[in-house]
C-alpha positions in Angstrom: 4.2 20.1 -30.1 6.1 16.4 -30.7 4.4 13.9 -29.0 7.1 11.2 -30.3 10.3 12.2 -30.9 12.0 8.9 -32.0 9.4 9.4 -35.1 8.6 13.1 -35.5 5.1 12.5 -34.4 3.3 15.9 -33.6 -0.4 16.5 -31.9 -1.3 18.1 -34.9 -0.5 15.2 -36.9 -2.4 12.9 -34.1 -5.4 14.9 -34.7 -5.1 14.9 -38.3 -4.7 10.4 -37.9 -8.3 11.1 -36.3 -10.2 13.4 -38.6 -8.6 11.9 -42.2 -7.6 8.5 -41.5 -9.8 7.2 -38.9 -7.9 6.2 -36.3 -9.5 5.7 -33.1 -6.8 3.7 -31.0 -3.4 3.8 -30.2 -3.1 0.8 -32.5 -3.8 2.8 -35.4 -1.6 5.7 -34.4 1.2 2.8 -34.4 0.2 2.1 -37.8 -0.1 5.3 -39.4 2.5 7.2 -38.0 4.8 5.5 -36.0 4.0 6.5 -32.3 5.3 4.5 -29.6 7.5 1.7 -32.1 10.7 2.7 -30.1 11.0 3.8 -27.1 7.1 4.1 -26.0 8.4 7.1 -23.6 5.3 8.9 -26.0 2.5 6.4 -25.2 0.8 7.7 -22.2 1.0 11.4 -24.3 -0.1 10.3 -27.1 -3.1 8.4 -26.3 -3.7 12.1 -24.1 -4.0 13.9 -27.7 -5.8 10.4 -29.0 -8.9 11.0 -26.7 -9.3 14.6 -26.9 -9.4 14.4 -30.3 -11.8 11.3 -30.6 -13.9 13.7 -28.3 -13.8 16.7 -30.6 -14.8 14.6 -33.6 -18.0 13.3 -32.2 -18.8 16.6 -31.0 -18.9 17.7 -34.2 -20.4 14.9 -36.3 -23.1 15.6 -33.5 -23.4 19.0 -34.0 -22.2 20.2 -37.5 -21.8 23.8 -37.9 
């Protein structure tokens, strides 16, 4: 689903700014992709998909399968 659409910026590719780049604020989502430059209509979204995925990655650096 787009998150942003003044950049493109999809959940998937929030979750992938997580897992591969190490982002872990909406400062680095800015960075890396873009999300919330223009409009910021995306923000409140954004950092939505942000914290769930910050919560699935330290579930599973805690418990690898």
């Amino acid at each position: 689903m787009y998150i942003c659409v003044c950049k493109g910026v999809t959940d998937t590719a929030i979750r992938e700014a997580v897992i591969h780049r190490g982002a872990d604020r909406m400062r680095d989502l800015k960075t890396c992709l873009g999300v919330s430059e223009q409009c910021g209509i995306c923000a409140c979204h954004a950092k939505e998909v942000l914290e769930k995925a910050l919560m699935q990655k330290n579930v599973v650096q805690h418990h690898p399968t």
